[in-house]
C-alpha positions in Angstrom: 2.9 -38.0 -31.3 1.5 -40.7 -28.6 -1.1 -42.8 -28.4 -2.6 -40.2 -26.4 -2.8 -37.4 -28.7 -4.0 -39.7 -31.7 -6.8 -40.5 -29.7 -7.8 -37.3 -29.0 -7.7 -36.3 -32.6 -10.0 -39.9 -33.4 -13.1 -37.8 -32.2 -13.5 -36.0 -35.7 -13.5 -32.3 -34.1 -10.0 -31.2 -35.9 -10.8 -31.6 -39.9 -13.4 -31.7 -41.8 -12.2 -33.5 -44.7 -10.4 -36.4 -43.3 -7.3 -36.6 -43.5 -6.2 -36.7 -40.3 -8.4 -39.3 -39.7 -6.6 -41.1 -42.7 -3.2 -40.5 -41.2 -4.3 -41.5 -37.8 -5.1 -45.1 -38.9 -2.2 -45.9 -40.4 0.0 -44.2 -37.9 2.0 -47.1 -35.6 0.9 -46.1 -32.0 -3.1 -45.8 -33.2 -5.2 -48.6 -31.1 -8.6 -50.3 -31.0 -10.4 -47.3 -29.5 -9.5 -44.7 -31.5 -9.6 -46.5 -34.5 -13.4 -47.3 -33.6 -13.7 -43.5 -32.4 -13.3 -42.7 -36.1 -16.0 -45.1 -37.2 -18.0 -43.4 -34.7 -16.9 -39.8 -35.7 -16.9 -40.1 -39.4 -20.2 -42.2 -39.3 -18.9 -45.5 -41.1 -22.1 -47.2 -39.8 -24.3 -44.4 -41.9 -23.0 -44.9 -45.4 -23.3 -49.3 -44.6 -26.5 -47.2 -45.9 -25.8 -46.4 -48.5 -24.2 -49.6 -49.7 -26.8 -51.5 -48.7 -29.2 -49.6 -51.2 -26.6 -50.1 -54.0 -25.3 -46.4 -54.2 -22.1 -46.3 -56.5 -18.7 -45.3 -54.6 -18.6 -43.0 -57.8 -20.9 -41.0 -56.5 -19.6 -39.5 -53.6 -17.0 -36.8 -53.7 -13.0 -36.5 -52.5 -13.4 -36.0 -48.5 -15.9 -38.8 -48.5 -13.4 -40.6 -50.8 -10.5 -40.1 -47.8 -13.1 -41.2 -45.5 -13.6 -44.6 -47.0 -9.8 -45.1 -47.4 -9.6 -44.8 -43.5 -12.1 -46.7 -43.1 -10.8 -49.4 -45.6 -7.5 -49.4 -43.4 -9.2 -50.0 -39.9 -10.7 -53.0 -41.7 -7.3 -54.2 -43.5 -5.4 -53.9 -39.8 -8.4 -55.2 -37.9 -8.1 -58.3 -40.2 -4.7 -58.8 -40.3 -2.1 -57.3 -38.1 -4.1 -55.7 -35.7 -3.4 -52.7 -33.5 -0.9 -52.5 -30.8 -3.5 -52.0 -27.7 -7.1 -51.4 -26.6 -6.7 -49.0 -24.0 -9.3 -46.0 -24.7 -12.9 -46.3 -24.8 -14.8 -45.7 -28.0 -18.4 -44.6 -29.0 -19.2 -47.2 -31.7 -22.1 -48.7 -30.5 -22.0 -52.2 -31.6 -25.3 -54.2 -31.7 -26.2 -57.5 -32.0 -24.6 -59.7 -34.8 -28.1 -60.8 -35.9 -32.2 -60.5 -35.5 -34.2 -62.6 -33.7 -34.9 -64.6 -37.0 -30.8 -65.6 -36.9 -30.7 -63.1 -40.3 -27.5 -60.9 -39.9 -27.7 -57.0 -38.8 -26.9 -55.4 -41.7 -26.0 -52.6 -39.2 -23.7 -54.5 -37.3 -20.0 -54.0 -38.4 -19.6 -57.0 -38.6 -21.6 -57.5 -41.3 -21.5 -54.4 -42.8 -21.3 -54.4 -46.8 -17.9 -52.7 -47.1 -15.0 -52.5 -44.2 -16.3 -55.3 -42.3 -14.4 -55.7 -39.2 -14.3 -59.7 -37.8 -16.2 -60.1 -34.5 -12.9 -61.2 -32.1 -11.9 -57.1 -32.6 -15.1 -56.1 -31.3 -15.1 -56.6 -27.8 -15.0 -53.6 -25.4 -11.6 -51.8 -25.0 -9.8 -50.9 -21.7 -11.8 -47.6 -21.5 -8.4 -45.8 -20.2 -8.4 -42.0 -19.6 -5.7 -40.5 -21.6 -3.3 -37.8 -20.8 -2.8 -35.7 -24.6 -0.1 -33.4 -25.1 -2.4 -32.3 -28.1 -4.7 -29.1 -27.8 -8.2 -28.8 -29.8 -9.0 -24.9 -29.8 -11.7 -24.3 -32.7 -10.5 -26.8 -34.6 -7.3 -26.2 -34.9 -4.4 -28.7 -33.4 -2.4 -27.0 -31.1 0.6 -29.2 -29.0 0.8 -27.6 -25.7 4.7 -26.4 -25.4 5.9 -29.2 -23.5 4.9 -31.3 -26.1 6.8 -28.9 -28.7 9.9 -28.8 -27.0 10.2 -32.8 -26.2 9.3 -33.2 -30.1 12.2 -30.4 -30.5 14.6 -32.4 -28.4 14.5 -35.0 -30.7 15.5 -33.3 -34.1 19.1 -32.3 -32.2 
């Protein structure tokens, strides 16, 4: 797959429980803005919520439980060794690091409770159009067929 096509599955319309979303992260070609799309997608910035109000991790079930471990991966690499560009546009909407009092945004993901992503990785990305080979169609992934047959090409 490109970096195309992992983008266009960042958007959370394929799977419901995650895993893709999980696999995307970690895959090689994934960059800033489609790691951010899948803060936006999968709502990282909604259970800061929940930490924030002390909720256990415990408490919430196995496709949440995926969710977080993407979401603990986007922090790791945004901390560390990064990702390779920051060509697509993403929908995270990041607001300011503090209030007018100077107190930090708890909202901010910078200073969110868990995954906190450091402030140099949050400036805007390229906002490239990208060119998938992949198909959505009812939420099921679908490579178009030239996509099929380079992928083909390569296992002879």
């Amino acid at each position: 797959m490109s970096s195309d096509d992992l983008h266009e599955l960042a958007h959370g319309e394929c799977e419901e429980d995650g895993s893709i979303a999980a696999a995307i992260v970690r895959h090689p070609l994934c960059d800033w803005g489609s790691a951010f799309e899948i803060l936006h997608s999968y709502s990282a910035a909604a259970y800061q919520s929940y930490w924030k109000d002390g909720k256990p991790e415990s408490s919430f079930g196995t496709v949440d439980q995926v969710l977080f471990d993407a979401f603990a991966t986007i922090a790791m690499r945004a901390a560390s060794e990064g990702f390779p560009t920051r060509k697509f546009k993403h929908y995270l909407e990041i607001h300011r690091f503090g209030d007018e009092q100077g107190k930090p945004n708890p909202y901010h993901p910078s200073n969110w409770i868990k995954w906190s992503l450091p402030r140099r990785v949050l400036e805007p990305t390229d906002d490239c159009k990208h060119n998938p080979s992949v198909v959505l169609e009812g939420g099921r992934i679908l490579p178009n067929f030239e996509f099929w047959l380079t992928g083909r090409a390569r296992l002879h």
